[in-house]
C-alpha positions as CSV (number, residue, x, y, z in Angstrom):
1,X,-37.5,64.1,22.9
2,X,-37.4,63.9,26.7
3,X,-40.6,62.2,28.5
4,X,-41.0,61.2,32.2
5,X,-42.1,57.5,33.0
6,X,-43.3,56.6,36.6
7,X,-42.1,54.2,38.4
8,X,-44.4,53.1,41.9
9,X,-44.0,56.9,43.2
10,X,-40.9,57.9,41.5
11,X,-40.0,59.0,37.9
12,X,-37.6,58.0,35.4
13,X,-35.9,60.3,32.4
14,X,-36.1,59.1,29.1
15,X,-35.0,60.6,26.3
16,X,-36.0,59.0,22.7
17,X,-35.1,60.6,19.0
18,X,-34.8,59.2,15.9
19,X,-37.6,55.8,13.7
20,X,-37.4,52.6,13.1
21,X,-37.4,49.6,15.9
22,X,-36.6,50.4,18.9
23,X,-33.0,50.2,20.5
24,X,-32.4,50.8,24.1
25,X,-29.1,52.1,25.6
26,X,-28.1,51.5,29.1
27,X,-25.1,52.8,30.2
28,X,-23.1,51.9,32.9
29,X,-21.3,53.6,36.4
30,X,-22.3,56.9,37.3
31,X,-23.2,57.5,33.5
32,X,-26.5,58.5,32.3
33,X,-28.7,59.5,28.9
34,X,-26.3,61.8,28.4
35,X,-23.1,59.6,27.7
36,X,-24.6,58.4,24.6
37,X,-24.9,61.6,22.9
38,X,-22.4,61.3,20.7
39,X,-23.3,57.8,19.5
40,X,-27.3,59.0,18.9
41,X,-27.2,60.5,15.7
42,X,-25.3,57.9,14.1
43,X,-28.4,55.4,14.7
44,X,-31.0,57.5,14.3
45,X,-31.7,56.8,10.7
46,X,-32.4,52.9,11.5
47,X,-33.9,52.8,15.0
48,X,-35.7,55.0,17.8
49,X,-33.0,55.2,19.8
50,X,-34.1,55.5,23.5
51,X,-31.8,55.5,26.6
52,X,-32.4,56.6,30.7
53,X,-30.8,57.7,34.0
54,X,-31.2,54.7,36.0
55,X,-33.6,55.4,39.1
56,X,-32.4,57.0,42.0
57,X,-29.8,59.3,39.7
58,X,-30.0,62.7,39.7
59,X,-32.6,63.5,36.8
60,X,-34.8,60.2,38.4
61,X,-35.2,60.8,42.1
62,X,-36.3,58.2,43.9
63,X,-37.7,57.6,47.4
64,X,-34.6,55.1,49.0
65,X,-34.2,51.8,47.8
66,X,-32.1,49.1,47.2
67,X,-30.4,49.1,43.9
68,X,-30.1,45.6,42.2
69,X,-29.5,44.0,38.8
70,X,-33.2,42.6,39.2
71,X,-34.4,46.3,40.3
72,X,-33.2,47.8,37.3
73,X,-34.2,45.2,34.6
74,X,-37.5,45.4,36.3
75,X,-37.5,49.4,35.3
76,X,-36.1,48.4,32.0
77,X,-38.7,46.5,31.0
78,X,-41.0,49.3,32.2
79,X,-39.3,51.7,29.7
80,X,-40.0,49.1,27.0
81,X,-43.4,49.0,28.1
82,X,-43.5,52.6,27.3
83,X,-41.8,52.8,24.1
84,X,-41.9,49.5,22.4
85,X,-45.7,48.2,23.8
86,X,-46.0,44.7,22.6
87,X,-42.9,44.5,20.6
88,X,-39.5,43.3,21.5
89,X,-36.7,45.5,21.4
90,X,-32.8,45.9,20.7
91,X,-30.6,46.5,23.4
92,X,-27.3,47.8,23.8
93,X,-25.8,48.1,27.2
94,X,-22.3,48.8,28.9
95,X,-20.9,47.4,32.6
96,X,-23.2,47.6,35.3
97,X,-25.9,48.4,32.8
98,X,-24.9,45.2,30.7
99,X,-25.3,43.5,34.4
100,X,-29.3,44.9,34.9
101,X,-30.0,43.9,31.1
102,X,-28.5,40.7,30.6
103,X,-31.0,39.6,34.3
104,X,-34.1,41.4,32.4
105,X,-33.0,38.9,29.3
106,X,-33.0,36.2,32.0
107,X,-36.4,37.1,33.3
108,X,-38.0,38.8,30.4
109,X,-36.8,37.1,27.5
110,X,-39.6,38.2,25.2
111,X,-39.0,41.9,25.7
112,X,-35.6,41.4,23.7
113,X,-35.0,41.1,20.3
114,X,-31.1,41.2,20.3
115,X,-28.9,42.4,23.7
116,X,-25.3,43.6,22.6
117,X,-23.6,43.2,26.2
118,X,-20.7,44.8,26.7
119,X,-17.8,43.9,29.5
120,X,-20.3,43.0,32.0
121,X,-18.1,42.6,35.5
122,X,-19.7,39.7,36.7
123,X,-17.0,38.4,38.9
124,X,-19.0,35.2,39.6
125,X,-18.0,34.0,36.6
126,X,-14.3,33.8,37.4
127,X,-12.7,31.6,39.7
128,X,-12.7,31.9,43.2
129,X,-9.1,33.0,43.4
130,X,-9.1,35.7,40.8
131,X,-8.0,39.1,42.4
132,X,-11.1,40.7,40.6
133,X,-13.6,39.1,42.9
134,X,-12.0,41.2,46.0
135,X,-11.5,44.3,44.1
136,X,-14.8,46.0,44.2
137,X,-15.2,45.1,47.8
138,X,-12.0,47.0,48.4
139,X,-13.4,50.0,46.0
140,X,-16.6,50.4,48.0
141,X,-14.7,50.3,51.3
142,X,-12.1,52.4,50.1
143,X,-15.0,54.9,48.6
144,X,-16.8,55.0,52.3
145,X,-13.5,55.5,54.3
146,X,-11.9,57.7,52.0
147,X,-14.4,59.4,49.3
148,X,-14.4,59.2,45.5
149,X,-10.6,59.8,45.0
150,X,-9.2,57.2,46.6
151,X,-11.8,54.9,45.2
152,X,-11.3,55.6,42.0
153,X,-7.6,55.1,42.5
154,X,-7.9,51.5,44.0
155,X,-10.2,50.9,40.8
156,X,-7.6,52.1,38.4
157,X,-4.3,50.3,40.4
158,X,-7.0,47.0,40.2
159,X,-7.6,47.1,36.9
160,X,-4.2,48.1,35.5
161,X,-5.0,51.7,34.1
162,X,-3.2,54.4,34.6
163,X,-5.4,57.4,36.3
164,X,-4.1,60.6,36.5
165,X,-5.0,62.7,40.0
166,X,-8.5,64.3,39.8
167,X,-7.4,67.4,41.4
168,X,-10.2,69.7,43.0
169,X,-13.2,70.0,41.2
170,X,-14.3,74.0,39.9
171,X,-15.1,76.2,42.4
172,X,-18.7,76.6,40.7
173,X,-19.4,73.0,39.4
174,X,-21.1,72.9,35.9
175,X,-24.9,71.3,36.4
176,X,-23.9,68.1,34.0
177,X,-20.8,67.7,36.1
178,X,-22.4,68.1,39.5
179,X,-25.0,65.3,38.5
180,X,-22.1,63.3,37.8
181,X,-20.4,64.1,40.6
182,X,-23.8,62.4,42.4
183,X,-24.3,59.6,40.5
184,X,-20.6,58.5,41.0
185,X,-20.9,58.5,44.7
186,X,-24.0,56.2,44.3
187,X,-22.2,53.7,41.6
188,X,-19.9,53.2,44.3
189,X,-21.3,52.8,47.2
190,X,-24.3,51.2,46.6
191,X,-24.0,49.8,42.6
192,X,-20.9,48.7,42.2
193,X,-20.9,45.6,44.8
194,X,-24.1,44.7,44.2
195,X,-24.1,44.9,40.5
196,X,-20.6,42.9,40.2
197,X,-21.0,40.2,42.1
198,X,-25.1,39.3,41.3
199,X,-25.1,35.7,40.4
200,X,-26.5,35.8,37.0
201,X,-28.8,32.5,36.1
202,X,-26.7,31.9,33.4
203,X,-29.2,28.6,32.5
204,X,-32.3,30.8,31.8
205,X,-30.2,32.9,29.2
206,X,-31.5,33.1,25.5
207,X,-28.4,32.9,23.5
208,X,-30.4,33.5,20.2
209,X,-31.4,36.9,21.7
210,X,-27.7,37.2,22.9
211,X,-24.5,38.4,21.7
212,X,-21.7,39.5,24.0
213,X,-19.0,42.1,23.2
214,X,-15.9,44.1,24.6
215,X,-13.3,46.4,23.3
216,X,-10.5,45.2,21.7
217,X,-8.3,47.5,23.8
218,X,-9.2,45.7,26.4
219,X,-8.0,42.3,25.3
220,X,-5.9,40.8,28.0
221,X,-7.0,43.5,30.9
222,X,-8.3,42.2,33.9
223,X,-12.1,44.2,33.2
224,X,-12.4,41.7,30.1
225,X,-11.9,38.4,32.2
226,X,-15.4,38.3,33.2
227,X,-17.1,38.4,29.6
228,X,-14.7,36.2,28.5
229,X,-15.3,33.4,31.1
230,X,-19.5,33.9,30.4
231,X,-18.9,33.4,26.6
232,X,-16.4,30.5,27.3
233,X,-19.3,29.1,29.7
234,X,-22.1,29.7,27.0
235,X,-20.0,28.4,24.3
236,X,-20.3,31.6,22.2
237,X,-17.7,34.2,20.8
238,X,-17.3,37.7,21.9
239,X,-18.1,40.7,19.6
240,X,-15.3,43.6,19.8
241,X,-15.8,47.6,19.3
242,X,-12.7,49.6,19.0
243,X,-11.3,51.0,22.2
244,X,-11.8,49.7,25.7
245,X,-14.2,49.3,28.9
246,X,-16.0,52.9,27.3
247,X,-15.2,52.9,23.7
248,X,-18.0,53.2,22.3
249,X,-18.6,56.7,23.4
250,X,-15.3,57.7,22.7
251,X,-15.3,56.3,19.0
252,X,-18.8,56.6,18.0
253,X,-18.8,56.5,14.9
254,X,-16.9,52.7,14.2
255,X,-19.1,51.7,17.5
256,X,-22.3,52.5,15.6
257,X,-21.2,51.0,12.7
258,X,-20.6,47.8,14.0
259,X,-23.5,48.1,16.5
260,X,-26.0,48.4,13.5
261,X,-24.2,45.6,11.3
262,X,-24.6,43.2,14.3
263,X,-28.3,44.0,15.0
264,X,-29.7,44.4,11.2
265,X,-27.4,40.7,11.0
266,X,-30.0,39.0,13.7
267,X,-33.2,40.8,12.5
């Protein structure tokens, strides 16, 4: 079920299936509603399973404005206004998105019931020398000198992935990848700085609404030093789904498995 939420004068797309409590899925990047298809129907039967495309994205346009960590929680607590009126609610969210919902659990506390973060890249939390605190400085400038490819390239070398070349895109671009296409080009220039480096008030944190995860593929890869460093600092352990930065949309079904075990544990 797809609904349309406004948002001062813009509108935000929300799509919600499924009974039960209400979980809330943010994704992360250029990603939107849509990358959580494939995990949907596997939670379904135990909550109402609602997810968004962040404002300013291609299915919620937006007059210009500044994209923040503190902007989006702000709109995430708007879409639990919505959908869970007066009751806190479940959230699972991934990268930047795990950034916007761990500062709404900062500044809204009350609206959670349990936030699953995963691999958050809050640099701030490393030290001052780690190479990932200059990386997505060098992505962004590398996205406005030389577009999306080379980008994406300086991400991957950063990160120690391998990333095969992207090639030129279809002569006729399929809508879903066109709106990716979009939202990309906004995740980098204007998200991905922002997002990564927001100093997170790790003090006003409930860590008995909290529990932080990351894929085990990702265990000793530079994207996990950040989530590692926040649990070490909060004194907590770190909850792992199979595969990596993404796996949990690209093994949905042991991702919704332990994502349900882990909330119906701290109901």
């Amino acid at each position: 079920m797809s609904t349309r939420t406004t948002v001062h004068d813009d509108v935000l797309h929300i799509e919600a299936d499924g009974t039960g409590p209400v979980l809330l899925l943010v994704a992360g990047g250029g990603a939107d509603a849509e990358v959580f298809d494939g995990l949907v129907p596997h939670l379904t039967g135990d909550f109402t399973v609602v997810r968004y495309d962040p404002r300013g994205f291609v299915r919620s346009p937006a007059e210009p404005f500044t994209h923040s960590p503190e902007a989006q929680a702000a709109d995430l607590v708007r879409v639990l206004d919505a959908h869970s009126p007066g009751e806190p609610a479940y959230v699972f969210a991934g990268s930047s998105g795990a950034i916007a919902a761990l500062a709404m659990l900062a500044a809204h506390p009350g609206r959670v019931r349990r936030l699953i973060a995963h691999e958050p890249p809050l640099v701030r939390m490393l030290p001052g020398d780690d190479p990932m605190r200059a990386l997505f400085p060098q992505v962004r400038d590398a996205f406005l000198s030389d577009g999306v490819e080379a980008a994406m390239t300086r991400m991957a070398e950063g990160l120690g992935e391998h990333r095969p070349p992207g090639g030129e895109p279809p002569a006729e671009v399929p809508p879903r990848m066109a709106r990716m296409m979009a939202q990309t080009r906004i995740f980098l220039g204007e998200i991905l700085v922002p997002y990564s480096s927001h100093d997170l008030d790790v003090a006003a944190l409930d860590t008995t609404r909290l529990t932080l995860a990351a894929g085990e593929d990702s265990r000793g890869k530079p994207i996990r030093r950040p989530v590692d460093a926040l649990a070490d600092r909060l004194g907590t352990t770190v909850l792992e789904f199979p595969g990596g930065h993404v796996g949990y949309i690209q093994d949905v079904a042991g991702s919704a498995r332990i994502l349900r075990e882990a909330l119906i544990a701290t109901s």
